[in-house]
N, C-alpha and C positions, 0 to 999 in steps of 0.2 A: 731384534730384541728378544730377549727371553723370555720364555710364557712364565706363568706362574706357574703352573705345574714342574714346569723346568730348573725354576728355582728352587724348589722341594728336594730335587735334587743332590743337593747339598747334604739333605739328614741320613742321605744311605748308610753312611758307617753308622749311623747312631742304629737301626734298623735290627729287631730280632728281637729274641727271648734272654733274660739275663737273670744271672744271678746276684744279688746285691751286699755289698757287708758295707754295714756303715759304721765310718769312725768317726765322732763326737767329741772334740777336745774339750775339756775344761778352758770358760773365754768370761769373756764380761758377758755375756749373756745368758752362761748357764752353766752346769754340772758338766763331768765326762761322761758319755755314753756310748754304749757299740751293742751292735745287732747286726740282721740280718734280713733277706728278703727276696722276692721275686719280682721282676719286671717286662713289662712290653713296650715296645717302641715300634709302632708299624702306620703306613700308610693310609687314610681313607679319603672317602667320596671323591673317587676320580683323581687322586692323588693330591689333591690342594690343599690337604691338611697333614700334620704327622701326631699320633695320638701316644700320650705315655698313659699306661697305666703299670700301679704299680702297689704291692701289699708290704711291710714291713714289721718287726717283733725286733724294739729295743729294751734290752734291759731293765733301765730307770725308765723309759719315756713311754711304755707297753707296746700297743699296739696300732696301724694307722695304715690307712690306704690315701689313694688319690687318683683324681684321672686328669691330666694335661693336656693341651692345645696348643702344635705351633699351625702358624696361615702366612702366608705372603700378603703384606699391605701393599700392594703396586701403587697407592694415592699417596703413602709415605715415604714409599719406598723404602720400608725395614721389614725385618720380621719380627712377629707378635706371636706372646704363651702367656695364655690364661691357666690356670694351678687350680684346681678344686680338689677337698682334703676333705676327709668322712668328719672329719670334728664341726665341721661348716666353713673353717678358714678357704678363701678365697685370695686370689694375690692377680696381678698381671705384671707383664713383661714385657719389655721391648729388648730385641737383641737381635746379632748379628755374628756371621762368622768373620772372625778378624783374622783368620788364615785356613787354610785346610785343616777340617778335622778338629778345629778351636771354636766351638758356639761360646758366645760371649753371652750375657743376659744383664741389662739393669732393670729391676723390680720398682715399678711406679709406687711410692708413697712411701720407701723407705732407701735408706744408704747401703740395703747389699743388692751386693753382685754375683753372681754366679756362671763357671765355664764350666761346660759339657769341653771334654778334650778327648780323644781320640789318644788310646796310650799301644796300639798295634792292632791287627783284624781285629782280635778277640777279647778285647780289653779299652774297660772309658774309664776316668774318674768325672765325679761332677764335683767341684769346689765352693764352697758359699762363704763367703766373705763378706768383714764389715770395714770401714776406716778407725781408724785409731789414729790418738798424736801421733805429730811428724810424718806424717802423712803414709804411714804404712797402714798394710791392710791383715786382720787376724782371722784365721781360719776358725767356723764356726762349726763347719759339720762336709765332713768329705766319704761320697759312696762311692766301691771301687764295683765297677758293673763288671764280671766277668760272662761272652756269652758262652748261654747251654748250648753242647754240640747234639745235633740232630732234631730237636725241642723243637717243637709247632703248634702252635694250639690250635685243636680244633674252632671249626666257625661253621653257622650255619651258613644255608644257602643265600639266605638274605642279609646275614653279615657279610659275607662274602662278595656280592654286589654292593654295596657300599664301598669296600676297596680296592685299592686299585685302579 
């Protein structure tokens, strides 16, 4: 059986320092918007968790950070991410990879969805989706991650001990 830590294993490609452009269609939920940003995607506490954090500057929508949480439930047997956003918005998640390299997410207490996808080494999109008649789904807001080459952020010694 595979440890939980082993299952983590799975977010490797997502893993690194990246650059963010985000594209924002005009949908039933809002305005077109497009910006930019920074992001982290790295392992901690013994590798049982994978933490996003990440800073953005859109256009219309200004400014906005957040820091994420995914864990292995081994009592559910899925994976879980919690979303915390400097505004206060809060979300959770349950999701799963539904192939290599494809994180699936459905967001508890609402009807979107969203895939982290693996689009080559150095390149994800993450997708966010709602339902619409006829049973398709409209894109509401798509970030294309490319990673920095060489990029590390410094951490102190006791950040440091934390991951990994």
């Amino acid at each position: 059986m595979e440890s939980d830590v082993g299952k983590m294993g799975k977010f490797d490609f997502m893993l690194g320092d990246w650059s963010l452009e985000y594209r924002v269609p005009k949908s039933s939920v809002g305005e077109a918007d497009a910006g930019g940003g920074e992001g982290t995607i790295k392992k901690a506490l013994g590798g049982r968790y994978v933490f996003f954090d990440y800073h953005a500057v859109l256009e219309k929508s200004g400014e906005g950070a957040a820091h994420a949480v995914f864990a292995w439930d081994g009592r559910a047997n899925v994976f879980r991410y919690w979303w915390f956003e400097d505004s206060g918005s809060f979300l959770a998640a349950t999701c799963d990879f539904v192939e290599e390299g494809t994180l699936r997410l459905n967001w508890h207490d609402t009807l979107l969805v969203q895939t982290f996808k693996r689009q080559g080494p150095d390149q994800m999109t993450l997708r966010m989706e709602r339902p619409v008649s006829g049973g398709a789904y409209e894109v509401i807001l798509e970030v294309l991650f490319t990673r920095k080459e060489g990029a590390f952020l410094e951490t102190s010694a006791k950040e440091r001990a934390w991951t990994e």
